[in-house]
C-alpha positions in Angstrom: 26.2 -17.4 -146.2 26.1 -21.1 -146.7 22.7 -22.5 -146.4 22.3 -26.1 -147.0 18.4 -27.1 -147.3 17.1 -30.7 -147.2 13.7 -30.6 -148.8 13.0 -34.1 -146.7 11.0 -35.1 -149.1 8.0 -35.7 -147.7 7.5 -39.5 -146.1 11.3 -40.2 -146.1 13.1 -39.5 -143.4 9.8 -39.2 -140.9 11.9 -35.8 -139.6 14.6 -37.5 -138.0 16.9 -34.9 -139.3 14.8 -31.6 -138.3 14.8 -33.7 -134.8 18.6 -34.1 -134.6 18.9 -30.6 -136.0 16.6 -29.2 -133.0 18.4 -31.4 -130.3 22.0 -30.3 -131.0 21.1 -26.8 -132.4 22.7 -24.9 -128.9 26.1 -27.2 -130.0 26.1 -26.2 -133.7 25.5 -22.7 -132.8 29.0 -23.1 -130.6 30.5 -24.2 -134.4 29.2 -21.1 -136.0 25.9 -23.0 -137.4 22.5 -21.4 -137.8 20.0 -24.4 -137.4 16.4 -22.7 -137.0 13.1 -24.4 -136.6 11.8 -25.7 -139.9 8.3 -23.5 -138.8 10.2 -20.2 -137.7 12.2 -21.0 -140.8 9.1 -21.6 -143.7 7.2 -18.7 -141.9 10.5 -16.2 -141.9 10.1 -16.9 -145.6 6.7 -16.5 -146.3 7.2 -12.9 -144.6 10.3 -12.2 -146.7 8.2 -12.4 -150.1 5.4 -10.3 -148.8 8.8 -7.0 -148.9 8.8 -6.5 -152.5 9.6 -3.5 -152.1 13.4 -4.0 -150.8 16.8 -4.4 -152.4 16.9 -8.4 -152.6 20.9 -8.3 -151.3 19.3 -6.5 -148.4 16.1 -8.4 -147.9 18.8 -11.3 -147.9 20.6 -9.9 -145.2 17.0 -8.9 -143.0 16.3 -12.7 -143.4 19.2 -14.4 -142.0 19.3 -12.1 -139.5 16.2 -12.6 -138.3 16.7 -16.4 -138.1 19.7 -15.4 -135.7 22.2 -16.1 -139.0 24.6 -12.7 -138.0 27.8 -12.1 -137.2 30.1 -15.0 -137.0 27.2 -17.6 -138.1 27.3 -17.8 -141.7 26.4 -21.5 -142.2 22.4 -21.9 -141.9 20.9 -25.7 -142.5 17.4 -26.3 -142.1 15.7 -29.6 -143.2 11.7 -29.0 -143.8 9.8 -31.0 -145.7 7.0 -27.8 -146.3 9.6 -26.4 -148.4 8.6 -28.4 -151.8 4.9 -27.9 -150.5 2.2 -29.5 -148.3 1.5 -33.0 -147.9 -1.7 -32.9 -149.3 -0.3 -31.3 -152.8 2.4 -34.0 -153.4 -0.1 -36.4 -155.3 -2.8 -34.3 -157.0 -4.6 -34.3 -160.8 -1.4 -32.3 -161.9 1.1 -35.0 -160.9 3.4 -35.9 -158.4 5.5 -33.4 -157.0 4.1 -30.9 -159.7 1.4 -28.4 -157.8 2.8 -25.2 -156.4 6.3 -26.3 -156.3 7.6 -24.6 -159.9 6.7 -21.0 -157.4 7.8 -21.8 -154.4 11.7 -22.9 -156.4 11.3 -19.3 -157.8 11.1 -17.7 -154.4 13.7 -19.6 -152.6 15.8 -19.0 -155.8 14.9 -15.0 -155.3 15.3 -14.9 -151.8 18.9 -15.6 -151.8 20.8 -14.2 -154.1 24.3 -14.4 -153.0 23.8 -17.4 -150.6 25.5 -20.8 -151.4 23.3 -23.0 -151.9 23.4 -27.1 -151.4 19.7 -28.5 -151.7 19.3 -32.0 -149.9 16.5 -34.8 -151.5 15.8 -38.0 -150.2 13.8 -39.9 -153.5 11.9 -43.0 -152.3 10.2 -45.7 -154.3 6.6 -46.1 -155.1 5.6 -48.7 -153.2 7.1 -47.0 -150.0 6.5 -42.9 -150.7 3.0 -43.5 -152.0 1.1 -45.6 -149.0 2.9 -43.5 -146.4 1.2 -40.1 -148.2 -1.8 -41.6 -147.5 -1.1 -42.9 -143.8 -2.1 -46.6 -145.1 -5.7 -45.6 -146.5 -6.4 -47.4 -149.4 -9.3 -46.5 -150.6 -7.7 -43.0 -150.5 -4.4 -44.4 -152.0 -6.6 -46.1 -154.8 -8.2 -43.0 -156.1 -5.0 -40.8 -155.9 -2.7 -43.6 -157.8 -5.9 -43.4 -160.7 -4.8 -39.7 -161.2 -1.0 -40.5 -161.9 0.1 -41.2 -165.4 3.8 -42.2 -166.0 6.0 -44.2 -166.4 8.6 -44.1 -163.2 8.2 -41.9 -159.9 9.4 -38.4 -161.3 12.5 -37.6 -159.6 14.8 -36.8 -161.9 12.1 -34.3 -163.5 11.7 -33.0 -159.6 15.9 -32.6 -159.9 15.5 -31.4 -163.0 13.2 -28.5 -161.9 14.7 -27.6 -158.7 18.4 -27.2 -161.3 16.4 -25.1 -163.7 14.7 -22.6 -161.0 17.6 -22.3 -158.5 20.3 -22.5 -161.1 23.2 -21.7 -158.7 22.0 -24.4 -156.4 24.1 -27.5 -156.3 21.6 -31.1 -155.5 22.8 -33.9 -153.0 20.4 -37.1 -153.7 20.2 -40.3 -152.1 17.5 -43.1 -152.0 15.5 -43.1 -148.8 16.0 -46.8 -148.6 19.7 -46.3 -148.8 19.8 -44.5 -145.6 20.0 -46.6 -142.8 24.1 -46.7 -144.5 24.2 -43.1 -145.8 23.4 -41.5 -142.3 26.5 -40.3 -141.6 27.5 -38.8 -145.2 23.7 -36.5 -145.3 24.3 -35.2 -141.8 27.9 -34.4 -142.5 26.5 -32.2 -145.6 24.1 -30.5 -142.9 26.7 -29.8 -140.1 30.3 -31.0 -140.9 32.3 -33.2 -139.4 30.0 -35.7 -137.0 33.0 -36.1 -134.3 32.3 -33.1 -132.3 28.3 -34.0 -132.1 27.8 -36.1 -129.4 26.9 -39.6 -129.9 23.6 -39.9 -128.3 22.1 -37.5 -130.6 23.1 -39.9 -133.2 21.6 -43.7 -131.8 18.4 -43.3 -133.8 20.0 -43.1 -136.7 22.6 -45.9 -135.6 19.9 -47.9 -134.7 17.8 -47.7 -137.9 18.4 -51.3 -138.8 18.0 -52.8 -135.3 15.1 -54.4 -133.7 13.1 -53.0 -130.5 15.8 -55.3 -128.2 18.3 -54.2 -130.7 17.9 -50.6 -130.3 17.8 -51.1 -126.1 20.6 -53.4 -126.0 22.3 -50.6 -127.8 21.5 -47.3 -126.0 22.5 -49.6 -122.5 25.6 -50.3 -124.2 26.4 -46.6 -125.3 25.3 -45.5 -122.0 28.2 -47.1 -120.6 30.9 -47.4 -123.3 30.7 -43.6 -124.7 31.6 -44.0 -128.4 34.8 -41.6 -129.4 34.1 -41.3 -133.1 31.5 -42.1 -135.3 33.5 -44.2 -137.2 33.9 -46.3 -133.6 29.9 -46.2 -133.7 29.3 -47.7 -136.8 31.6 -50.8 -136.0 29.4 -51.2 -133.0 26.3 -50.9 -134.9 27.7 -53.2 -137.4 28.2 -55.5 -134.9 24.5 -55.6 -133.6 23.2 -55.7 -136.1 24.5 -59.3 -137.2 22.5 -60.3 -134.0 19.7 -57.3 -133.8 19.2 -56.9 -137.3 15.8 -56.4 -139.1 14.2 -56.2 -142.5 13.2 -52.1 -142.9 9.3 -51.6 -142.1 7.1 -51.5 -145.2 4.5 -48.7 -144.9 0.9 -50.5 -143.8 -1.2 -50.3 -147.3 -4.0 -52.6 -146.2 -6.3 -54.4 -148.6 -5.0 -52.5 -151.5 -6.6 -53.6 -154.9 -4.6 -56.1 -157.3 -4.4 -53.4 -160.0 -2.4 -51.0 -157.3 -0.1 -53.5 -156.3 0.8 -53.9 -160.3 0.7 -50.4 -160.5 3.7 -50.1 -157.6 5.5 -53.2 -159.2 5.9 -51.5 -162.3 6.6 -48.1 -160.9 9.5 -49.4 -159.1 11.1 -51.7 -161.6 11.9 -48.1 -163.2 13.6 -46.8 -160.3 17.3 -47.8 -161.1 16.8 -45.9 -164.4 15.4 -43.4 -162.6 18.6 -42.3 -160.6 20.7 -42.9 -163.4 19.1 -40.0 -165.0 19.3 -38.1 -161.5 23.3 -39.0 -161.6 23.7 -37.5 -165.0 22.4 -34.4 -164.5 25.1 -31.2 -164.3 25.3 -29.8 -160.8 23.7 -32.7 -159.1 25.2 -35.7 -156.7 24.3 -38.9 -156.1 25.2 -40.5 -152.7 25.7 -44.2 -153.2 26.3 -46.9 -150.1 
C-alpha cells in the first residue's frame, strides 16, 4: 500500500484539500485511489489501536480494508489535520506542536508496517498560523503567545520528530504562503497526475490569488472554455490575475498588544532559517515556487 498523509497542519490550507479529496473521491477510486473521509479515516484508526492483540501485518491489512483500500486500490491519501492532534493542543504550556503528538507519530508509525509512507506538511509563519488558532481573539492569542518560549516557530523540530518516530516515512514540506503557486505540485503528491481530474474541482485553488470579481470572471470563463490541461489552466490564471490579482488575506488579529506584534516580527524574521534546517534534514523535501 501507498498511503500518502497530509497532516494539513492545522490553519493552513483551511481544508481545501480534504474538500477536493471528497469531491473527486468516486473519480480517484476509477484510478485505483483510496481517498476516505478524514473522520471515517482518524476514527478507523483510533479503533485499530484499541486490537492489540493482533498480528500488526494483519491489523494492517483489517484497516485498509475497512476504509475500502482492497483489491486493486492500493494507493490511499487522506489529508486530516486531527492527525498531529486537536486544535486546541497546538499552542499549550508544553509548546507548539509538542502535546500528544510524540504518541500519536508512534501509532501511525505502528499501524503500518509495511505501508509506503509519504507525510505531507504545510509550515506557516507566526504572524499567520498563530491569530488564525485563535479565530482573531486577542486576548486569547495574548495569553497563549506568553506561554511560548523560542526562538523561531518549531518546524524543523516538528520534521525532525515526525523523521525520528515514523522512520521509514519520507516528508514533503512547503510554506503555506507558497501555495497559491505550489497547488498543483501538493495535489500531484496526493493523486498523480492532475490531467485526468477535471478542472472545476480545481478553480478554488486556481483562483487563490484572485479577487471576489476575479474568481467570478473566472469560473464564467471556465464554464465556457473547458480547460484541457492544467498546465492550460495556470496560463489562464496567470492571465487574470495581472488584472484580478490580490494581496493574500492576513488572519483578523484585532487590537493585539504592541509586545505581540514584536513578538510575531521576531518570530518570523527566523523563518528562512527555519526551512533551511527543514531542507537539510535526510528523508525530507522541500517544495519551492
Amino acid at each position: 500500500m501507498r498511503l500518502i498523509l497530509h497532516l494539513g497542519a492545522h490553519a493552513t490550507d483551511g481544508g481545501k484539500v480534504a474538500d477536493w479529496m471528497s469531491e473527486n473521491r468516486a473519480d480517484f477510486a476509477e484510478q485505483g485511489l483510496c481517498a476516505p473521509p478524514p473522520r471515517a479515516f482518524l476514527q478507523a484508526l483510533s479503533a485499530a489501536l484499541l486490537d492489540q492483540d493482533t498480528d500488526p501485518r494483519l491489523r494492517e491489512e483489517t484497516l485498509l480494508r475497512s476504509l475500502g483500500a482492497s483489491g486493486a486500490r492500493r494507493w490511499m491519501s487522506v489529508s486530516a489535520a486531527g492527525l498531529l492532534g486537536a486544535q486546541t493542543d497546538v499552542i499549550s504550556s508544553e509548546g507548539f506542536y509538542v502535546k500528544d503528538m510524540v504518541r500519536r507519530l508512534h501509532a501511525l508509525n505502528a499501524l503500518f508496517p509495511r505501508s509506503t509512507v509519504t507525510v505531507l506538511l504545510s509550515v506557516r509563519t507566526a504572524s499567520g498560523i498563530l491569530p488564525a488558532m485563535v479565530a482573531g481573539n486577542a486576548d486569547a492569542l495574548a495569553n497563549r503567545m506568553a506561554s511560548l518560549n523560542m526562538a523561531t516557530l518549531p518546524w524543523a523540530h516538528v520534521v525532525r520528530q515526525i523523521r525520528r518516530h515514523m522512520p521509514r516515512a519520507q516528508v514533503v514540506v512547503w510554506r503555506h504562503e507558497d501555495f497559491a503557486t505550489l497547488w498543483p505540485r501538493v495535489l500531484s503528491v496526493m493523486s498523480g497526475p492532475l490531467d485526468s481530474v477535471p478542472s472545476e474541482g480545481l478553480l478554488t485553488f486556481a483562483a487563490n490569488g484572485l479577487s471576489a470579481e476575479g474568481r467570478v470572471r473566472l469560473q464564467r470563463y471556465c464554464e465556457t472554455n473547458p480547460q484541457p490541461t492544467i498546465g492550460h489552466l495556470r496560463r489562464v490564471v496567470a492571465l487574470f490575475g495581472t488584472r484580478y490579482g490580490k494581496p493574500p488575506a492576513l488572519p483578523e488579529t484585532g487590537h493585539l498588544p504592541a509586545w505581540v506584534r514584536a513578538e510575531f516580527a521576531r518570530l518570523d524574521q527566523g523563518s528562512d532559517t527555519e526551512l533551511d534546517d527543514i531542507a537539510g534534514q535526510s528523508g525530507v523535501t522541500v517544495l519551492h515556487p
